[in-house]
C-alpha positions as CSV (number, residue, x, y, z in Angstrom):
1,X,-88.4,56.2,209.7
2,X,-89.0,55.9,213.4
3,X,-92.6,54.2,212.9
4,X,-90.8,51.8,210.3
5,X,-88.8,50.7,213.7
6,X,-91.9,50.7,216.0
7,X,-93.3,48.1,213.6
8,X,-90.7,45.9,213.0
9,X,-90.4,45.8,217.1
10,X,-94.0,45.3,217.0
11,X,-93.4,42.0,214.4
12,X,-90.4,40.8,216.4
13,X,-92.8,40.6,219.4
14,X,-95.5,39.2,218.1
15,X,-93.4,36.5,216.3
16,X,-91.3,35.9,219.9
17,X,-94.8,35.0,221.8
18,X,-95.8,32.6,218.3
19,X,-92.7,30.9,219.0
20,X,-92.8,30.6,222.7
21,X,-96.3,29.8,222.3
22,X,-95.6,27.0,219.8
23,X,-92.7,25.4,222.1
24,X,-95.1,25.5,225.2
25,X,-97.8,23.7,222.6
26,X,-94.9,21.3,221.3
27,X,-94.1,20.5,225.0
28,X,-97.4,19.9,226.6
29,X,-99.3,18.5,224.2
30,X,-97.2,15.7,222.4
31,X,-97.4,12.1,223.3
32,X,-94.8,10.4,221.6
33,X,-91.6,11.6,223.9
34,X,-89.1,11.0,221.1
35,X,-91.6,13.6,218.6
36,X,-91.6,15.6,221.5
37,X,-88.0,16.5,222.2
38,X,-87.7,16.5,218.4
39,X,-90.1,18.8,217.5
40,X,-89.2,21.4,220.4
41,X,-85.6,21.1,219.8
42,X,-85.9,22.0,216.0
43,X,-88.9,24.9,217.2
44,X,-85.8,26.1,219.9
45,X,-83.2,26.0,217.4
46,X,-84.8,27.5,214.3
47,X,-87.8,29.4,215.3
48,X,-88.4,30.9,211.7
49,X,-88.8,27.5,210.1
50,X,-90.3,25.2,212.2
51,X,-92.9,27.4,214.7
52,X,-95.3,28.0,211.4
53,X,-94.2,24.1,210.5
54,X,-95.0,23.1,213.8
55,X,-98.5,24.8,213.9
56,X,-99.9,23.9,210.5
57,X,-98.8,20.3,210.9
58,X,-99.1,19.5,214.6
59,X,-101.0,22.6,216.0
60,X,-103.8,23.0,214.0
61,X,-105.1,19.0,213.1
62,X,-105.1,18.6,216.5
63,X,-107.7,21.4,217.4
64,X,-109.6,20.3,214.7
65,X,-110.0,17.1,216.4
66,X,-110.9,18.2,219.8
67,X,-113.5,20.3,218.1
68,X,-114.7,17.8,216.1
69,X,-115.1,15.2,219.0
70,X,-116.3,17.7,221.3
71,X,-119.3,18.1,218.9
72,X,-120.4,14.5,218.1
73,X,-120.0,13.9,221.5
74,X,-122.0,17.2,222.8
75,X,-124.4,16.3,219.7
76,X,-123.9,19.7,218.3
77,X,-122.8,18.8,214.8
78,X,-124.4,21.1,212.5
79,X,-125.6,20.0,209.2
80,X,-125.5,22.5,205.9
81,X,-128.9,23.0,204.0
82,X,-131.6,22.0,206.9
């Protein structure tokens, strides 16, 4: 029973630094002020729906970019099969 609890506290933790995470992403990196407060407002208030949200609709596409763009510009862009 008591390693049931030390993994739950274990989950609750790791989700808490996700959603802090998330909110300091939300904050920092969004242009549009008014998508901004929305987004971190919803990621504040409900956490459990809109942290993953956030990252697989916000977080995510924009990394992609910046790697992408970092490799046509660095002229690292690897091509399959040569």
């Amino acid at each position: 029973m008591q390693v049931l609890q030390y993994v739950w506290v274990g989950l609750i933790w790791a989700f808490a630094v996700f959603w802090i995470w998330m909110l300091i992403d939300c904050i920092t990196n969004e242009e549009d002020s008014a998508e901004r407060v929305t987004w971190a407002l919803f990621i504040f208030f409900l956490p459990p729906l809109f942290a993953p949200i956030y990252f697989f609709r916000r977080y995510r596409p924009r990394k992609r970019e910046r790697i992408a763009s970092k490799n046509v510009t660095d002229g690292s862009v690897s091509r399959k099969g040569t």
